[in-house]
N, C-alpha and C positions, 0 to 999 in steps of 0.2 A: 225363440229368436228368429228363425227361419223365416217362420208367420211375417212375426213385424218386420223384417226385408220386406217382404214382399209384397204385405200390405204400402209403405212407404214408396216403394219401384212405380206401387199401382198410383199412388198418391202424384208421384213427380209426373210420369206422363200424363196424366188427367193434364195436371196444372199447366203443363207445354203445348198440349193441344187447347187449351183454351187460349193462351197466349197467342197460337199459330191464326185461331180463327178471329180473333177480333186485332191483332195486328197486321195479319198475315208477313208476320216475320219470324221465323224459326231459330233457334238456333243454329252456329255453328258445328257441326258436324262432320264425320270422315266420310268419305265417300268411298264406298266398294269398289267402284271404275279405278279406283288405285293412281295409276301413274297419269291416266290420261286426263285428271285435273280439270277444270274449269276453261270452260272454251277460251281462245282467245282467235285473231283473225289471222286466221292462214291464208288465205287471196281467195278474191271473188270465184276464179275457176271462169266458168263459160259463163258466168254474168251478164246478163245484157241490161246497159241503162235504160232510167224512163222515156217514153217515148216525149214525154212534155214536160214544162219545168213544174207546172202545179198541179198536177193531178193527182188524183189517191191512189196510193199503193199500200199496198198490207200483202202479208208472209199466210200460208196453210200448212201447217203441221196435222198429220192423224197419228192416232197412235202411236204416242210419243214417249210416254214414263216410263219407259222400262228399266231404265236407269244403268243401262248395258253402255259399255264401250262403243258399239255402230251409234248409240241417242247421242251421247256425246260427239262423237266425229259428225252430226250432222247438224250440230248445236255450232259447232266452230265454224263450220262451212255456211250457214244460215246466216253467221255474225260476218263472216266474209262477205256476201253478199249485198251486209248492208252499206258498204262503202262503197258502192259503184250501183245501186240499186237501192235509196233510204227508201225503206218501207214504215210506216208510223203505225203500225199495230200487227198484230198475228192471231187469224182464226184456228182455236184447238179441237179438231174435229171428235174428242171423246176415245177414251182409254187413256186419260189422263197421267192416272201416277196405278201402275199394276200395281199387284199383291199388297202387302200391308201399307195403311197411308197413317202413320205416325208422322210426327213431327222431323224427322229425321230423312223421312220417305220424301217428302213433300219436299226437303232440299239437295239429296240425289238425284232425283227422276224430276226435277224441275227448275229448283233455283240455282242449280250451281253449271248444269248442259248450259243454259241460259243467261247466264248473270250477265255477261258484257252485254247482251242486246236490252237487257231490264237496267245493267246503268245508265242505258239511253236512252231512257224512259218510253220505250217502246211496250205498249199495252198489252196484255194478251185478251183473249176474249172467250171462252171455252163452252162447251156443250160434254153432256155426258155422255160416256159411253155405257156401253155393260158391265166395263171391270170396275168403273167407275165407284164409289159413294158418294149416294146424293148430298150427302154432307159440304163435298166439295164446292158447293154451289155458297159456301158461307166464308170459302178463302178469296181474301179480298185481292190477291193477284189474279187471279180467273176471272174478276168483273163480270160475274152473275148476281150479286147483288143480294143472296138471298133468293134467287128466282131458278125452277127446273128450265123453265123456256123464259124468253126475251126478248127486244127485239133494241135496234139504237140506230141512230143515222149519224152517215158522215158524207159529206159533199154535198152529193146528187144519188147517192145509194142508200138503200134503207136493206140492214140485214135483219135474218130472224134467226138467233139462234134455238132449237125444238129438240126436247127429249123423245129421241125414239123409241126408248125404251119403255115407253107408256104414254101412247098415245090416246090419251083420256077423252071424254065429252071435255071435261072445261079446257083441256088444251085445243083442240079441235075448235069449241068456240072462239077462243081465244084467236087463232090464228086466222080464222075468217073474218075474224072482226078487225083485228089490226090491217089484215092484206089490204081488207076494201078501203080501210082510213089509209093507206099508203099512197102518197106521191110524187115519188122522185121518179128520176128516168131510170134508174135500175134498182131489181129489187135480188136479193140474194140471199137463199135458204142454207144454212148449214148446221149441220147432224149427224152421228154416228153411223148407221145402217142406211145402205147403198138399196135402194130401189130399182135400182139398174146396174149391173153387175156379172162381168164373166170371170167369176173368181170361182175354181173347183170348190174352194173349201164352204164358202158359203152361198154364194147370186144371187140374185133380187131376193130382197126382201118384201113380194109381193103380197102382203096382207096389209104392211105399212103403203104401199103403194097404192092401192085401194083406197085407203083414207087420203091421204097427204095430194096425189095427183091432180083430182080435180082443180082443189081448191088452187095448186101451182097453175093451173089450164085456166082457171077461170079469172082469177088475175094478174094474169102475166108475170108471172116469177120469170127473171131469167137465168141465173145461173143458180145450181146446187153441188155442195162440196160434202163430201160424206168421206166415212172413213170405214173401219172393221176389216173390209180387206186388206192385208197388209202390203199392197203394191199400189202402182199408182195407173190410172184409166183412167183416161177421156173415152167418151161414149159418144155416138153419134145422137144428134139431139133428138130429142124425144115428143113429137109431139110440143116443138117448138120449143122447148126446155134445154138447156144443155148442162150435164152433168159430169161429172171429176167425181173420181174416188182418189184420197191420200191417205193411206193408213202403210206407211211405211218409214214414220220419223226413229221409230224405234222400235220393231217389229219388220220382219221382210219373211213372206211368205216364197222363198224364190221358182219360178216355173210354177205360181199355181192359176195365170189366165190362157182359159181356152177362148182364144182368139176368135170369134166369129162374127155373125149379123149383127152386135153391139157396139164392136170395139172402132174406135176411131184410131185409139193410139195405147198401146199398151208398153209398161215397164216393171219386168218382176225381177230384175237380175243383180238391186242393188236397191239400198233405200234410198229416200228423195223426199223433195217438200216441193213446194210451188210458190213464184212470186204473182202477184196479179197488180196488174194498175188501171184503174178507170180514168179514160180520158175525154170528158165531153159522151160522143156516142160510140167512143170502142170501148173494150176490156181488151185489155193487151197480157195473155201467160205465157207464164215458162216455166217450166219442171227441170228441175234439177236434184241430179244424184249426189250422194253424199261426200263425193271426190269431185265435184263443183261441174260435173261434164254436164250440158243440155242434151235433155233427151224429149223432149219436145217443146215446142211455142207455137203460138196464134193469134189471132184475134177476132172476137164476135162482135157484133151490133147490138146495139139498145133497140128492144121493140119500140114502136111509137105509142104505146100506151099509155104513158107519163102525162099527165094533164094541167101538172103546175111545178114549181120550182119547188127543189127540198132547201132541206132547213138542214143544221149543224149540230149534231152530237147529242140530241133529243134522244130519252131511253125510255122504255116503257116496259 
């Protein structure tokens, strides 16, 4: 009798993970986070609006699935956000959903931190990380399509989201050949592992750096968001590059950057996410902690690289 439990237990989740992946809708579930429930909107906090009425704005969450009480409180505070600052999509810089990614997993550490900014049909967009399963790339709210790497346009920006966790010849190809086919006035790389990085626990990941640099150098990438470290750094630009680490939506490594020749702007004392808006030839950020206070903003220029007008929502 034991058996056939247990054989039957193994039966039912099979059939819910196949559910999960070709609807990408899960069951209802309890959630471990217990009391703290499903986001809803506490107030913007230090929000700042867009700078223009039509420009793109999109959210950066890293390492976000933990599915802990801090994910949650930065899940309410991100939905805050969005009434005084509409952002229409959110890059997931990888560590998506930790530890087990059941069917169950996948609406703690995702759908339920999240669900009021997903009633708003706000996208998300995700890359993998290491705790990752590349599986993930088959749930149809992460909009990978079935693909490790990707890339889509929206505006006047063309993102590339890249597995760094295997950086292959055909990804390598791959990325060279889309860069050069790219034309908008900004282009924007985001992925798991920080190339540039003053985090004790891990920093650069200089062998990825080696491969991936150039090809950013040679066609003018201008911004990169990465995640693994669990704080949040702006880095002084690199070699005309400017680089964000966000790997603190659900996860906070606290005190672990050492401050020196990299850092522009460092935050390890709290978790945070980032708003960004493209307006014409700025980027306009702001980082904010999980108690809505800013702990940094800016804004860069569009290199003059861009040699013809983008196009709208094209994915490859």
């Amino acid at each position: 009798m034991g058996a056939i439990m247990k054989f039957n237990r193994r039966r039912i989740r099979e059939a819910l993970l196949v559910a999960l992946v070709v609807t990408g809708v899960a069951p209802a579930w309890r959630s471990d986070a217990g009391s703290v429930g499903a986001a809803t909107a506490d107030g913007a906090g230090e929000t700042r609006p867009p700078a223009a009425p039509d420009s793109l704005r999109f959210a950066v969450i890293g390492d976000s699935g933990s599915g802990s009480r801090a994910q949650y409180e930065v899940g309410r505070q991100l939905f805050g956000s969005l009434s005084v600052f509409p952002y229409e999509f959110v890059l997931m810089l990888g560590d998506n959903i930790y530890g087990p990614e059941r069917p169950q997993d996948f609406v703690q550490k995702f759908e339920r931190p999240y669900q009021p900014i997903l009633d708003r049909k706000v996208a998300f967009y995700a890359a993998l990380g290491n705790h990752d399963d590349p599986n993930q790339r088959f749930y149809q709210p992460f909009n990978m399509n079935g693909k490790r790497f990707y890339t889509f346009e929206k505006h006047n920006v063309r993102f590339f989201a890249l597995d760094s966790n295997y950086m292959d010849k055909d990804q390598q190809a791959w990325l060279e050949r889309e860069l050069e086919a790219a034309r908008s006035k900004w282009t924007i790389a985001f992925f798991h592992h920080p190339i540039y990085s003053s985090g004790a626990r891990h920093g650069s990941e200089v062998d990825l750096r080696a491969i991936v640099e150039p090809l950013f150098i040679e066609h003018g990438v201008d911004v990169v968001f990465a995640g693994h470290e669990h704080f949040y750094e702006r880095l002084k630009p690199q070699k005309g590059v400017h680089y964000f680490t966000s790997g603190s939506a659900g996860k906070l490594r606290a005190g672990n950057i050492r401050r020196g020749p990299l850092t522009a702007k460092g935050f390890d004392a709290d978790y945070s996410y980032l708003l960004v808006e493209v307006d014409g030839d700025n980027l306009h950020f702001q980082a904010l902690s999980r108690q809505g206070k800013l702990v940094d903003s800016g804004t860069i220029q569009a290199s003059q690289a861009a040699t013809a007008p983008a196009g709208e929502g094209r994915t490859r």
